[in-house]
N, C-alpha and C positions, 0 to 999 in steps of 0.2 A: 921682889917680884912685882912686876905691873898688873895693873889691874886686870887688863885685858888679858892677859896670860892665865890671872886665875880663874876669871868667868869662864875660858874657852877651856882651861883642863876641868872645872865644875861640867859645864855642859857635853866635853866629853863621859866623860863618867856615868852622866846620867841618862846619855845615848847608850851605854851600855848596858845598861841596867834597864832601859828599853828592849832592846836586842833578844839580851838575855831571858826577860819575860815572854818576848814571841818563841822564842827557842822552846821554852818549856811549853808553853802554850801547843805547841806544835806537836809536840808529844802527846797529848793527851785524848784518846780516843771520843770523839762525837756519833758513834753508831755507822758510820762510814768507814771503809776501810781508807788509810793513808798510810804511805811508803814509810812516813816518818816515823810513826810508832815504833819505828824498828832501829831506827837512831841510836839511841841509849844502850840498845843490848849488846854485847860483844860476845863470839863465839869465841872457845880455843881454838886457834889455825894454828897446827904443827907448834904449840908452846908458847902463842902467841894470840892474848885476847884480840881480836879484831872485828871490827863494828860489823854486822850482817852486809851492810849496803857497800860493806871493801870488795866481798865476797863472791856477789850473789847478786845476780841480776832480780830487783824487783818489779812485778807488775801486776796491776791493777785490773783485772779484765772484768769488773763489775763494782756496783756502789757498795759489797758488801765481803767483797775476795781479795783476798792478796796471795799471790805466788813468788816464792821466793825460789829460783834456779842458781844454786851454786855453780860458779864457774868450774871448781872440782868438787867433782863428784865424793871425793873423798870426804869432803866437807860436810856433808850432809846432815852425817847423825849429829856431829857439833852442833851444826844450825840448830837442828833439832831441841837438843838438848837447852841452848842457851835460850831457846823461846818458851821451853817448859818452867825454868825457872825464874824466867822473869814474872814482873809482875801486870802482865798483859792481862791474865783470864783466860785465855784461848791454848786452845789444846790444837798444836799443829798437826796434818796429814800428812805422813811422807807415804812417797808414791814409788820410790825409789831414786827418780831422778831430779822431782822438785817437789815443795815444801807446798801446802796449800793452808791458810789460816783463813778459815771464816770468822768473820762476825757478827756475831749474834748482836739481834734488837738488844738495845740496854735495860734494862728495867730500873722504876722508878729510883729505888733504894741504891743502885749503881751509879745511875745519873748526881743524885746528893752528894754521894762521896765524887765523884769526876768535879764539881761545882765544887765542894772543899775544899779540894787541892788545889784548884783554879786559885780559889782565896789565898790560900798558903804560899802559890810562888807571886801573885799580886804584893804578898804584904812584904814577901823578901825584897822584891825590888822597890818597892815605897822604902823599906829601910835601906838598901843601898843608893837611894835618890838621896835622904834623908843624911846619910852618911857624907853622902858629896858634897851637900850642904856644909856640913859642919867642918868637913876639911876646909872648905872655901874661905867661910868663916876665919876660921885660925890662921890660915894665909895672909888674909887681911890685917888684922890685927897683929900677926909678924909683921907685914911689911908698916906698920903706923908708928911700930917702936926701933925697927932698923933702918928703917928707906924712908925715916920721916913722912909719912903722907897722911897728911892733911886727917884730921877726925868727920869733918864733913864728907869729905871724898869716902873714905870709910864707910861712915852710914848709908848715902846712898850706895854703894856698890853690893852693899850687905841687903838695902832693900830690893837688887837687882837681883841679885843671889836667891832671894826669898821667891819672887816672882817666876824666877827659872824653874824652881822646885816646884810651884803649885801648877805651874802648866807640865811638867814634868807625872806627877801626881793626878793630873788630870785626865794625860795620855794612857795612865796605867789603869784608870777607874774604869775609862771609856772600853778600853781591850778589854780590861774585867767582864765589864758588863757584855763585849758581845760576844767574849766567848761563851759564859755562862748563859744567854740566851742560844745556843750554839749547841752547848749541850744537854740544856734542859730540853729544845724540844724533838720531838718526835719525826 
């Protein structure tokens, strides 16, 4: 394999792992209500888990509400239900015909653990950055012992490799950091 091929599937990789960390990120309530928190959750439709937002029109009509309007009505109590036992916090409203979840101020001790977990999907994608690393790695040094290439070439690529990962690492500290300013404040 050329080299170029395994920098760019490395660098793919740890665009993903980018990705990935906004995705969870995205989930994670900051005291603001967003549409996204609701991502994750999936109601039973007729036998069939499916995400709130397949379902159900969401909207936002303040910094601190979300409405959720199933498109059928039948749906409802599912909604319902799948938002009870997620792990949101919030106790939905049904009104009959649509869902209303407030949000409540975080308090301090909520805020800590929201920051945690912050840390938690930060360190997963440092290790699947980290991971892309070391495939890369092994790539290289297959190609040194089949495709003959050069142990110079090698080292440098491996230090290109390296340099990928710490700005990669870089990208995830920086997000780190502002989402947990994000939810630390008030």
């Amino acid at each position: 394999m050329a080299i170029e091929d395994i920098m760019t599937e490395a660098e793919e990789r740890m665009e993903r792992a980018l990705s990935q960390l906004d995705t969870n990120f995205a989930t994670v309530r900051t005291g603001r209500a967003s549409a996204l928190v609701l991502d994750r959750i999936k109601a039973d439709y007729y036998g069939v888990p499916t995400p709130i937002n397949q379902m159900a029109a969401v909207k936002t009509p303040d910094a601190h509400m979300l409405v959720v309007e199933p498109w059928d009505k039948s749906a409802l109590k599912a909604i319902e239900s799948a938002i009870l036992a997620s792990d949101l916090g919030i106790t939905p409203n049904n009104d009959g015909s649509c869902i209303r979840l407030s949000f409540p101020a975080l308090t301090e001790e909520r805020r800590r653990e929201l920051a945690k977990d912050c840390h938690g999907y930060a360190e997963e994608s440092r290790v699947a950055v980290r991971a892309a690393r070391g495939a890369a790695i092994k790539a290289l040094e297959r190609s040194v012992k089949e495709d003959s290439l050069p142990e110079d070439d090698e080292r440098r690529a491996e230090a290109e490799v390296q340099k990928l990962t710490d700005s990669y690492v870089a990208k995830i500290d920086a997000a780190l950091k502002k989402k947990e300013s994000e939810v630390m404040s008030i």
